[in-house]
C-alpha positions in Angstrom: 141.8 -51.6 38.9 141.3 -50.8 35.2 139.5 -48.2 34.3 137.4 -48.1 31.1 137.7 -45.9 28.5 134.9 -43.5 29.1 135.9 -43.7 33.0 139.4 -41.9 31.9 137.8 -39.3 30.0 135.5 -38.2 32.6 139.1 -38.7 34.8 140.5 -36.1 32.0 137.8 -33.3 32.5 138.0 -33.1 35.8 141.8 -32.9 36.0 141.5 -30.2 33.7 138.9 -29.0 35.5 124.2 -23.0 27.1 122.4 -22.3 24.8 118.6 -20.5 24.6 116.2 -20.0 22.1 112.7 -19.7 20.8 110.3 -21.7 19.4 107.5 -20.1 17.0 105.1 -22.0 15.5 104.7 -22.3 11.8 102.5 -19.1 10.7 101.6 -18.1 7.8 102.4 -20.4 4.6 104.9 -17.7 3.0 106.9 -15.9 6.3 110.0 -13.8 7.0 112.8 -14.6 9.5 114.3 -11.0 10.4 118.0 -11.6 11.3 120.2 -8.9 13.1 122.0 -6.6 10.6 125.4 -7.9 11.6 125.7 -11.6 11.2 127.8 -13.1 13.5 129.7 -14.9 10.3 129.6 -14.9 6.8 131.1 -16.3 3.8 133.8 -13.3 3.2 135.1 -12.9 0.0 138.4 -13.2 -1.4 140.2 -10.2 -0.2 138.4 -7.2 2.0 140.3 -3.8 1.1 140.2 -2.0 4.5 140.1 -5.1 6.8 143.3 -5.8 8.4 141.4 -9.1 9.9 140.9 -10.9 7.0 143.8 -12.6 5.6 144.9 -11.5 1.8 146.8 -13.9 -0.1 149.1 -10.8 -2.0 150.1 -11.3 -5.7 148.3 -14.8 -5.9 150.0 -17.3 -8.0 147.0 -18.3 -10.5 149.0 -20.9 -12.5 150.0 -23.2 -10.0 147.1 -23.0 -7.5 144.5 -21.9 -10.2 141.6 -22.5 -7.7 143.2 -20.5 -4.4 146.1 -18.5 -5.2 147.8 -19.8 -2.3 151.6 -21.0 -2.6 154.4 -22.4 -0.1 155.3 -19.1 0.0 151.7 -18.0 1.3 151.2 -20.4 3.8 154.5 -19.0 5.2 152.5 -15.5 5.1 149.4 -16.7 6.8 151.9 -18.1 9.8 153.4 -14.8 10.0 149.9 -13.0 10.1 148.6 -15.5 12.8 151.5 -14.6 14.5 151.6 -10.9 14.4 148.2 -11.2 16.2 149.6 -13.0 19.1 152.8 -11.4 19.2 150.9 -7.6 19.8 150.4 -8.8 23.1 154.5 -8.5 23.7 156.0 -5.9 23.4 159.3 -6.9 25.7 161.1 -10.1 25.5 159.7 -10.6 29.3 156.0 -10.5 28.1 154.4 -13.9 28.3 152.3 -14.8 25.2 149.1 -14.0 27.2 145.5 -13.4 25.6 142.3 -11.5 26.4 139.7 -13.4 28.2 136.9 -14.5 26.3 134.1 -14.4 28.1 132.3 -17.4 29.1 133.4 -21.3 30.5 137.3 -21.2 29.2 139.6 -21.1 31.9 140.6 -18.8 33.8 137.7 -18.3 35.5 138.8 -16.2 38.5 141.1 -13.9 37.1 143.9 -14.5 38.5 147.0 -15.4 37.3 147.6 -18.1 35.3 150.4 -20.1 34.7 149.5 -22.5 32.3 147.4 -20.4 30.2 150.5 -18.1 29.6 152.4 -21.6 28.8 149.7 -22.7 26.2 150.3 -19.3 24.5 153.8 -19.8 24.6 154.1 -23.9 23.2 151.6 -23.6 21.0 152.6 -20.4 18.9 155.8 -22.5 18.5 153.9 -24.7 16.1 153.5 -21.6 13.7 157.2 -20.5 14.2 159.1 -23.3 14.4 159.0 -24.1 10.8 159.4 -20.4 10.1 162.7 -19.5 12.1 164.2 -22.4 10.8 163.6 -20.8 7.4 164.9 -17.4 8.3 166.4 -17.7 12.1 166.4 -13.9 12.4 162.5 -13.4 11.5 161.4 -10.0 13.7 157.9 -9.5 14.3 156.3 -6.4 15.5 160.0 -5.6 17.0 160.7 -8.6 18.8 163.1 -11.3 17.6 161.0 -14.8 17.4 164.2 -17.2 18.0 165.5 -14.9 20.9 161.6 -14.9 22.6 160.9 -18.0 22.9 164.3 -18.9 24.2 164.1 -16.3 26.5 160.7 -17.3 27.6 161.5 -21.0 28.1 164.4 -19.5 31.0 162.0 -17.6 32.3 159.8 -21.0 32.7 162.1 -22.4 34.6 162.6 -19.5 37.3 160.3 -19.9 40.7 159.9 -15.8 40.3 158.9 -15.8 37.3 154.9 -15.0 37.1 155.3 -18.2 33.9 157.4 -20.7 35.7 155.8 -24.1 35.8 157.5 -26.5 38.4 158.1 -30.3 37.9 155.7 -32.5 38.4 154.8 -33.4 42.1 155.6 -36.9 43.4 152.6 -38.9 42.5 151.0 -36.0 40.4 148.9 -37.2 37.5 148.7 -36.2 33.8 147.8 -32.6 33.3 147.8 -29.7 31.2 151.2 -29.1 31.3 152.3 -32.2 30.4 149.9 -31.9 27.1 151.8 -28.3 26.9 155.3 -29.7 27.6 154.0 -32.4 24.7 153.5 -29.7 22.2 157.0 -27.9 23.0 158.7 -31.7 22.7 157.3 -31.6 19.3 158.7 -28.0 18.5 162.5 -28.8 20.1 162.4 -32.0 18.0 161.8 -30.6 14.4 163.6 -27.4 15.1 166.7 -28.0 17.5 168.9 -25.8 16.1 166.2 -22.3 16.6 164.7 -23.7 20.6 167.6 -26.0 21.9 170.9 -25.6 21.2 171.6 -22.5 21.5 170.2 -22.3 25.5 172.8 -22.3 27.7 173.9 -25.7 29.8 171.7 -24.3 33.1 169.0 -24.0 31.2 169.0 -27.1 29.1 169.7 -28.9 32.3 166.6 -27.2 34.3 164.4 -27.7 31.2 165.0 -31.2 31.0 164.6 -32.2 34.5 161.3 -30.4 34.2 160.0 -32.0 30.9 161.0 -35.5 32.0 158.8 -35.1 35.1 156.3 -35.3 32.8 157.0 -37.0 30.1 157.9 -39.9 32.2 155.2 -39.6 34.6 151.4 -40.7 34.0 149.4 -40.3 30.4 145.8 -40.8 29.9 145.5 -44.1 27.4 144.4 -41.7 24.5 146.1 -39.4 22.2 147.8 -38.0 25.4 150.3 -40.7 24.9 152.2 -39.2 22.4 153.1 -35.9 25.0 155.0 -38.4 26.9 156.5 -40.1 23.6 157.4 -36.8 22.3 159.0 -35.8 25.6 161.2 -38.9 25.7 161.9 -38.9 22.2 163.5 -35.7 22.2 165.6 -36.4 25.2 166.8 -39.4 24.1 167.8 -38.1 20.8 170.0 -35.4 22.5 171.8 -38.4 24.3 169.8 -38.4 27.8 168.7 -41.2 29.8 165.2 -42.0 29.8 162.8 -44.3 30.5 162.4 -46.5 26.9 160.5 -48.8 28.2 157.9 -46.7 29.0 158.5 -45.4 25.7 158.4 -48.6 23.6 155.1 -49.1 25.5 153.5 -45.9 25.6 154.2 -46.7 21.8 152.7 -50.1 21.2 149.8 -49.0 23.0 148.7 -46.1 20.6 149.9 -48.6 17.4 147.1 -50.8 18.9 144.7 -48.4 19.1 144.6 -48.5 15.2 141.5 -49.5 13.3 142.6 -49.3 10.1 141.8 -46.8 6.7 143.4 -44.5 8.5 141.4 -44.1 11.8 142.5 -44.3 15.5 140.4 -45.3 17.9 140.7 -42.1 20.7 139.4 -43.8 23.6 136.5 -44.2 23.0 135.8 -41.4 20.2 136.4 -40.7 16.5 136.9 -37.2 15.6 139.9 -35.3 14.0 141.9 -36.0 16.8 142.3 -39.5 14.7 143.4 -38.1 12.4 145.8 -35.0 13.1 146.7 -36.2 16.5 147.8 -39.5 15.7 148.7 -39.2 12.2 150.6 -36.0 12.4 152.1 -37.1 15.7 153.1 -40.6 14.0 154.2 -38.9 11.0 156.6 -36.5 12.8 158.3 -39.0 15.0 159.1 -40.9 12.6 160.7 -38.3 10.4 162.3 -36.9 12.9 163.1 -39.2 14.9 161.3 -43.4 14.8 163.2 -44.2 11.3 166.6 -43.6 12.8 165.7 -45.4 16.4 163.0 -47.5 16.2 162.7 -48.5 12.2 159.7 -51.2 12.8 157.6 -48.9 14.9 158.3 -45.6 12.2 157.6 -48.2 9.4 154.0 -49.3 11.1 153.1 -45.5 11.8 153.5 -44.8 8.2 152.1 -47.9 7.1 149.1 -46.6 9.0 149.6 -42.8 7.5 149.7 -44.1 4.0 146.2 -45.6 4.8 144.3 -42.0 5.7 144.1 -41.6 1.6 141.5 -44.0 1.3 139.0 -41.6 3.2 140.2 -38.7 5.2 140.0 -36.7 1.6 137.1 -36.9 1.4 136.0 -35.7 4.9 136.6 -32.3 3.0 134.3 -30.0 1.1 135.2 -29.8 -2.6 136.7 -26.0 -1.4 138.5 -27.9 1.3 136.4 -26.9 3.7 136.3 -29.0 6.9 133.1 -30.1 9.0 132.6 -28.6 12.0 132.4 -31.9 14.2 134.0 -33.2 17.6 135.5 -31.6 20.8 138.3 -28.6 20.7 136.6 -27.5 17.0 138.4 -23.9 17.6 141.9 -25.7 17.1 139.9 -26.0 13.2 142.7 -25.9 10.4 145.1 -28.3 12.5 143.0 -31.0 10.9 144.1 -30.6 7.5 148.0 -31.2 8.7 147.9 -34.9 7.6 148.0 -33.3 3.7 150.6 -31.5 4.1 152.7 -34.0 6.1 152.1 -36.2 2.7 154.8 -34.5 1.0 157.4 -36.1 3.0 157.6 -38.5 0.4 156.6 -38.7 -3.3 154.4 -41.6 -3.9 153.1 -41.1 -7.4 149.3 -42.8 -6.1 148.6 -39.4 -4.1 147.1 -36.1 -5.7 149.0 -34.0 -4.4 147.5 -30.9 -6.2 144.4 -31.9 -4.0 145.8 -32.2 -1.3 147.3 -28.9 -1.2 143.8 -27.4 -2.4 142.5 -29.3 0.5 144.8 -27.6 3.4 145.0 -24.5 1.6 141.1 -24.3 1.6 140.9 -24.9 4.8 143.6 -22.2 5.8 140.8 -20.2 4.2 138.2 -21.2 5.3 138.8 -19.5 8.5 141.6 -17.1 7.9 138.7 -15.2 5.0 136.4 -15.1 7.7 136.2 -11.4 9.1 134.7 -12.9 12.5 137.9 -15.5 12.9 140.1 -12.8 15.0 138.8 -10.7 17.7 141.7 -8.7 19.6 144.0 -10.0 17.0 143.9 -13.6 17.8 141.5 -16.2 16.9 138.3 -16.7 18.7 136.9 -19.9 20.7 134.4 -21.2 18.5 134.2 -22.1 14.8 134.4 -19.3 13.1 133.5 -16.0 16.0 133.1 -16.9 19.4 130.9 -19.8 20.2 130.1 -21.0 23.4 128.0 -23.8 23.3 131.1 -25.2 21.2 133.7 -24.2 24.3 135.2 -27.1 26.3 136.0 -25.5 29.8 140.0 -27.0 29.6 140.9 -24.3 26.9 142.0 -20.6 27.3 142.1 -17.9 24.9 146.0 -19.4 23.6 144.7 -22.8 23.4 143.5 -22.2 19.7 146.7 -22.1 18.4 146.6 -25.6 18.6 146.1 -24.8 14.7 149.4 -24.0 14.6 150.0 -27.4 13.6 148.7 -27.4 10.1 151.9 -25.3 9.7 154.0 -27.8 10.8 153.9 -28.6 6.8 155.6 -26.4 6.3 158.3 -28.6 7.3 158.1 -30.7 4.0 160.8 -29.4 1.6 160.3 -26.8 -1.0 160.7 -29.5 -3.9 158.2 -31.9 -2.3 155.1 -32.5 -5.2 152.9 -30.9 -2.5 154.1 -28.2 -3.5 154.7 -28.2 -7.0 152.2 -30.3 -8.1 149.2 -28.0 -9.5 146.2 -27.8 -7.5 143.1 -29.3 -8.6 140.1 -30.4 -7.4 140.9 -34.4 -7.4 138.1 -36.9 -7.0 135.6 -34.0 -7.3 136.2 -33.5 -10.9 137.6 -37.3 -11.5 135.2 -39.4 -9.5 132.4 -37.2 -8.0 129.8 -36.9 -10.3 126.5 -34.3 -9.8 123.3 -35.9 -9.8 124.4 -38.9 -7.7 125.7 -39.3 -3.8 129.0 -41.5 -2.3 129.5 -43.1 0.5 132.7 -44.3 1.8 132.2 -46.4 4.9 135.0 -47.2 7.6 134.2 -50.9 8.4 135.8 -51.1 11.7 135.7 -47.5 13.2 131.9 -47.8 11.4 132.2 -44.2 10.0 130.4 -43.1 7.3 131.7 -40.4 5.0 129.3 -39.2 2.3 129.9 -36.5 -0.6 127.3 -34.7 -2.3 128.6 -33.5 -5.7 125.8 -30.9 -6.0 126.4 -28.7 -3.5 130.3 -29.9 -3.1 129.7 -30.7 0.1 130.8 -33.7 3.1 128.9 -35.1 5.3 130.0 -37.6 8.2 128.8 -40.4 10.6 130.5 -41.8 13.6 130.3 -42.8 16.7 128.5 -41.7 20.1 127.6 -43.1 23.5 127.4 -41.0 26.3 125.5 -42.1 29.8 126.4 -38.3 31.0 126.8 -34.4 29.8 130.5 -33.8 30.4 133.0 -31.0 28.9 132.6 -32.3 25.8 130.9 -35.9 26.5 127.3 -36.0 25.4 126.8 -32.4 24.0 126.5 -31.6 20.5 129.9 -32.2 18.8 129.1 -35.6 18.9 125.4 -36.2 19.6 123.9 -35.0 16.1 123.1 -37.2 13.2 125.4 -36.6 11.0 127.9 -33.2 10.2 128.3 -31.6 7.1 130.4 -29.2 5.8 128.1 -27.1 4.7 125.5 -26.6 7.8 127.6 -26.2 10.7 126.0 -27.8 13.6 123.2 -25.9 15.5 122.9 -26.0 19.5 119.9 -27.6 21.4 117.5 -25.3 22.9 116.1 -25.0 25.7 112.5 -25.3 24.1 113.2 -28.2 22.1 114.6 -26.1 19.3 117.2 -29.8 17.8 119.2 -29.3 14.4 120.2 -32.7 13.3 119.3 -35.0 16.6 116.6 -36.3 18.6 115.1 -35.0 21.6 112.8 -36.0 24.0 110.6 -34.3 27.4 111.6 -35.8 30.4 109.6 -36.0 33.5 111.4 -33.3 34.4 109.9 -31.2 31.6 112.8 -30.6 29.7 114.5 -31.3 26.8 117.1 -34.1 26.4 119.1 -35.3 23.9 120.2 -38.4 22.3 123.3 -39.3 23.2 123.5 -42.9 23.5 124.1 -44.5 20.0 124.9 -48.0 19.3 125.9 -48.9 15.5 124.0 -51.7 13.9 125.4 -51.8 10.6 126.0 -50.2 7.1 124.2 -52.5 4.2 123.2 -51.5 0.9 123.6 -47.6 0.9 121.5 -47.8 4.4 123.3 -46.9 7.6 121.7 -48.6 11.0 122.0 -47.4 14.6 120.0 -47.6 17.6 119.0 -44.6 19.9 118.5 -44.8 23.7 117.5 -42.1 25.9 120.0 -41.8 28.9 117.1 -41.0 31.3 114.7 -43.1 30.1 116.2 -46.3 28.8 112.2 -47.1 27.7 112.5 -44.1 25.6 114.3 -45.9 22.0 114.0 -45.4 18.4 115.8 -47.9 15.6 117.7 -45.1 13.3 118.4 -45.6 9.5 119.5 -43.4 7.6 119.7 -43.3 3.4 122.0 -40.7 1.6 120.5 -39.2 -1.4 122.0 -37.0 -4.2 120.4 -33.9 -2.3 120.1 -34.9 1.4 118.9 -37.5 3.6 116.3 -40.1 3.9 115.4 -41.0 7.3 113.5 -44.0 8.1 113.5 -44.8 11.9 111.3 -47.1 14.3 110.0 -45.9 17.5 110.5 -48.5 19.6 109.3 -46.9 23.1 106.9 -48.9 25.8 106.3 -45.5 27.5 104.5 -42.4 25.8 106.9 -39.7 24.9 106.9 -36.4 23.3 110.1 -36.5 20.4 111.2 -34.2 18.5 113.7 -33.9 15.8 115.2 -31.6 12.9 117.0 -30.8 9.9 119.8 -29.3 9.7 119.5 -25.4 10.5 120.6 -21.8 8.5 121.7 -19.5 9.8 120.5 -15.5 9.1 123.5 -14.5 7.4 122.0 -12.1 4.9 119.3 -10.9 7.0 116.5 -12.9 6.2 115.6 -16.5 6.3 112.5 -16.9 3.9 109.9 -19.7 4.3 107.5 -21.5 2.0 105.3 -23.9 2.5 103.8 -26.7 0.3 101.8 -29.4 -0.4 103.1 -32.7 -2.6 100.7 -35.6 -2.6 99.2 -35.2 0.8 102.5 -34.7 2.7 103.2 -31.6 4.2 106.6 -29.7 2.7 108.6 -26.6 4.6 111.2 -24.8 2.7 113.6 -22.7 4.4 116.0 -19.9 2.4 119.0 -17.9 3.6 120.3 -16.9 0.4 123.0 -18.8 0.3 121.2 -22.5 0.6 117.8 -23.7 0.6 116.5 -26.8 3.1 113.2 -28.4 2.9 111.5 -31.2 5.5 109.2 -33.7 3.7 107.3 -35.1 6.7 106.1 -39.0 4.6 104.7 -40.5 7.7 104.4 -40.8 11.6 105.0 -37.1 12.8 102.6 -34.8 14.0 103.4 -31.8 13.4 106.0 -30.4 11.5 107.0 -26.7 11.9 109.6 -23.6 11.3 111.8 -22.7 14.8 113.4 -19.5 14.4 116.5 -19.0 17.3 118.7 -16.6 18.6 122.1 -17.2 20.5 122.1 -21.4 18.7 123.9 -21.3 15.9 128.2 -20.8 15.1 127.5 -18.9 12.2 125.1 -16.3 13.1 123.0 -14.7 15.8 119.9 -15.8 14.5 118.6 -18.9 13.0 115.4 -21.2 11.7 115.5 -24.9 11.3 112.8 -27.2 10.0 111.7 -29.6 13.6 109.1 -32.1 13.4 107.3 -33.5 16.3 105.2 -36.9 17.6 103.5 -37.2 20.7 104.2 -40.9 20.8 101.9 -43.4 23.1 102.6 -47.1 22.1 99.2 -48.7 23.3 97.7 -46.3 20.4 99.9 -46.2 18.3 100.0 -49.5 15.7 102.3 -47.6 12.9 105.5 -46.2 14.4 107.5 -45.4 11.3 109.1 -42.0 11.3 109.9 -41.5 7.4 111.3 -38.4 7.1 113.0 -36.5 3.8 115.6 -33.8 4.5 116.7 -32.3 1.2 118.8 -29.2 0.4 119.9 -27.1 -2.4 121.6 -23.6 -3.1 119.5 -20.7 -3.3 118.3 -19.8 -5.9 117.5 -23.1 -8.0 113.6 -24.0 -8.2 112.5 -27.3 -6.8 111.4 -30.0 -8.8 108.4 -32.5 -7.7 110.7 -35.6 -7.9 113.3 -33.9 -5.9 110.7 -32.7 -3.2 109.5 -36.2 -2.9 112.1 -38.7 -4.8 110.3 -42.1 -3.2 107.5 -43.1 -5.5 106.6 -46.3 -2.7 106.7 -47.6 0.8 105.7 -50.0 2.2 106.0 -50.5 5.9 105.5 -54.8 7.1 105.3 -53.8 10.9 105.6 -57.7 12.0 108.9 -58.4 9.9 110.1 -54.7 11.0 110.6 -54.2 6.8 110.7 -50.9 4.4 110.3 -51.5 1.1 111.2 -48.5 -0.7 111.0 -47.7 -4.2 112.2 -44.2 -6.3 111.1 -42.8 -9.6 114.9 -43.4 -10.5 114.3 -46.8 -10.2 116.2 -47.6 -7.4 114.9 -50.0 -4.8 116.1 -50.3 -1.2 114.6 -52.7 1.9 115.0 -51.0 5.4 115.6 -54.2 7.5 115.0 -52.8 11.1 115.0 -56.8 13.2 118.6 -58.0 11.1 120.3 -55.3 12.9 118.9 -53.8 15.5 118.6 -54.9 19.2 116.0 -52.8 20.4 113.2 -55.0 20.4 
């Protein structure tokens, strides 16, 4: 029987075995959001005398990375401080690399011992110091030898008694965490042989490989999870084992196919980083390592396909190198910038490679400057602190150092130009100019990256369709509008509180979002999807969305043949200075909210078909603080009354600070809505002129 893609994901969750808030109405024209005196994040600055959790890059090297100090030589001191976190949980050579608990859906959730959490500590960690002990094979940290640890640990694996051993694989078993685990470790014995493998005695090497090939040679999910078995084998068969290649030549072709080109991977069915620093850095390291030397045509395909990420994946990055919080496992954050580093292998004189080091160094920042990224010494589940809503039940409190990866660059030689190229800011200063908006559109994974040179932010589109709520299926790190680096993604609430989405009432009386997108098409600056409610399949609105130099313009089609309340949003702020002020205004009869954290300003232009559009303060919603406001608007939709359905809807930002001008507030000077050709004619004071053509490309008629 074959199983669809979507089928094998819900298969996944289940082998691996919210949110709340308040709505307020709008008040008083000029109001006050009073936020708790302790954010849950904010921006922190460069170095916090007295903080031992914020990373300080020491004796910063302003002349070659004049924009963040950081250095080859730095990124080998942010590995060692991740690492001193996890390792003052050991204080013996027999310690496992276990965690604290955080509280909430991560497993385990019956505090018992646990076997695979301990491993996941354990392989993962090994991303960070890997490429470190091969640099200095006798690094010592907090008393305990690395190279001797994690030798020691991987016997004690192998040992029934041992309160960490992990048996082979049943007859008939399917894939599992461990294999992903033993996947990881593959990874780790293949760039570093001489600090994990050959020093273990033959007992052990002969245990450990009888172990890893149960695995690795037994059943994958047709995703990303492909490469744990190809790692497995690879390794084995590069120390002179036997092993299954055909499986290996297949499991092979089969991820190659999956390619969609400029640089994207289709992951069965999703894009999301995993497209990027799953397959990329997984295609890039086996063929370093070891496709160029076995399998030339597969290793020159893979970095064919590498070579192809430059035309976009930059650019998925804020101009501090900042990445968007978007897509499942978000807390394994910095691991997507590993395909920059990974660059460096070789020197091809098209790449920036002082941007791309500004890129993964930012991002090493990003979250390693933010006070609430460690609690208990080792990073948190969630973006930057702990996050639930963001939590995907098949992680543990070690399963963040999936990050670990991004130091796999670490790898690339000392002499490579990533390194000694000086950092700049590349197409930001070259290309990016303020004033204006780009978009870069994938034309066959259909995903739409957009920059915004005025705030230096990135914004993405891509793909979701999800019948069900699953771990990660259906809930908010796919289902919003679009992600942007700088406004993290907001929960849904309970009381219709949306950020960036649609939502509907059910019959049930409660709030559901949109997760069932299908793309229509990217034409003229204007990008086209349909939206079906999964409950309610008479519930649909035609979605198109227009970038603009400061935010968004959304003109969508309610397409319904049932009433229905809907609601949707802007992006939110969070309270990260203790207030959120509000304004409210009046430009040419449409109604304008202005929200202000101090750190950005949002406004909501309502031009035509809501209702009502209000402020919705939260608490417990948002990854960056406690509290929270977005701007929602609402329709109480009936189609036999209802002859205009156009939502137009203006979503505009700015930093704080800056005053608002009338033509940014409202930028569109006319439209013009022809109901029976399903038209928008659109016209801006900057003279720009766009159609909306809802019936070329959309289905939901």
């Amino acid at each position: 029987m074959k199983i669809r893609p979507i089928k094998l994901l819900i298969l996944l969750c289940a082998l691996m075995q919210g949110a709340f808030g308040q709505i307020s109405g709008a008040g008083s024209t000029v109001g006050v959001f009073l936020a708790d005196t302790e954010p849950r994040s904010t921006v922190a600055p460069d170095s916090t005398p007295g903080n031992k959790r914020v990373f300080d890059v020491s004796d910063p090297d302003t002349q070659l990375s004049p924009l963040t100090g950081m250095t080859r030589k730095h990124w080998k001191d942010a590995g060692v401080y991740l690492l001193a976190g996890a390792f003052n949980y050991v204080k013996t050579l027999d310690d496992p690399m276990e965690f604290p608990k955080q509280p909430g859906k991560s497993y385990p959730r019956d505090d018992k011992p646990n076997a695979t959490e301990k491993m996941e500590g354990l392989c993962r960690t090994m991303f960070i110091a890997g490429p470190l002990l091969k640099e200095q094979p006798d690094l010592t940290i907090n008393g305990i030898p690395l190279a001797k640890y994690y030798r020691h640990q991987l016997g004690l694996m192998l040992n029934p008694q041992s309160s960490t051993y992990i048996e082979p694989r049943a007859k008939g078993g399917g894939p599992s965490q461990k294999l992903v685990e033993f996947g990881g470790l593959a990874a780790s014995l293949l760039v570093a042989p001489e600090i994990f493998w050959t020093p273990l005695s033959t007992e052990v090497k002969a245990k450990l490989s009888e172990t890893m090939l149960s695995y690795g040679d037994g059943p994958t999910i047709g995703m990303n999870w492909r490469y744990f078995n190809i790692m497995i084998l690879s390794f084995y068969k590069s120390q002179g084992y036997q092993v299954n290649e055909p499986l290996l030549k297949d499991l092979m072709e089969k991820s190659l196919a999956q390619y969609d080109g400029q640089g994207w991977y289709n992951d069965s069915p999703y894009y999301d980083y995993y497209s990027m620093w799953a397959f990329q850095m997984y295609g890039k390291i086996w063929s370093e390592y070891f496709g160029k030397k076995y399998y030339p045509a597969y290793a020159a395909q893979l970095d064919k396909n590498f070579d192809n990420l430059q035309d976009n994946y930059p650019y998925m990055f804020s101009k501090k190198g900042e990445m968007i919080m978007w897509g499942r496992s978000i807390s394994y954050r910095m691991g997507a910038a590993v395909p920059f580093p990974l660059m460096g292998f070789t020197a091809n004189p098209k790449i920036n490679y002082g941007w791309m080091r500004r890129i993964a160094s930012g991002t090493i920042l990003q979250f390693l400057k933010n006070p609430d990224f460690l609690k208990d010494d080792v990073p948190t589940l969630g973006f930057y602190g702990a996050f639930e809503p963001a939590v995907q039940t098949y992680s543990c409190r070690g399963s963040v150092f999936w990050l670990g990866k991004l130091f796999l660059g670490l790898l690339v030689p000392p002499n490579s130009p990533f390194w000694t190229a000086k950092e700049n800011e590349g197409a930001w200063t070259t290309q990016l100019q303020t004033g204006k908006v780009y978009n870069k559109y994938a034309k066959t994974s259909n995903v739409l990256i957009t920059d915004y040179p005025d705030i230096g932010a990135s914004e993405i589109r891509a793909w979701c369709y999800s019948k069900t709520v699953g771990v990660y299926q259906g809930t908010e790190n796919y289902t919003r509008l679009s992600y942007n680096s700088a406004f993290p993604w907001q929960a849904d609430g309970k009381n219709g509180e949306v950020a960036m989405g649609y939502v509907f009432k059910t019959d049930k009386d409660e709030w559901e979002a949109m997760r069932m997108f299908t793309f229509k098409g990217y034409d003229n600056g204007v990008y086209y999807r349909d939206g079906v409610f999964a409950s309610n399949d008479k519930v649909k609105i035609n979605l198109a969305e227009i970038p603009l130099p400061n935010g968004v313009l959304r003109i969508d089609r309610n397409m319904s043949t049932v009433p229905a309340t809907i609601r949707s949003g802007h992006y939110s702020l969070p309270a990260v200075n203790g207030t959120i002020k509000r304004e409210t205004r009046r430009i040419k009869g449409h109604q304008v909210e202005i929200i202000d954290n101090g750190i950005y300003q949002l406004a909501l232009v309502s031009l035509s078909g809501w209702d009502k559009v209000e402020v919705v303060n939260s608490t417990g919603l948002h990854p960056v603080a406690l509290k929270s406001a977005v701007i929602d608007v609402e329709d109480k939709y009936d189609p036999a009354q209802h002859s205009d359905n156009l939502y137009a809807t203006l979503m505009l930002w700015k930093k704080s600070g800056e005053q608002w001008l009338e033509k940014e507030l409202l930028p569109v000077r006319k439209m013009k809505y022809t109901v029976k050709k399903g038209t928008v004619s659109l016209s801006f004071y900057s003279g720009d002129k766009k159609i909306v053509d809802f019936n070329s490309r959309s289905e939901a008629k």
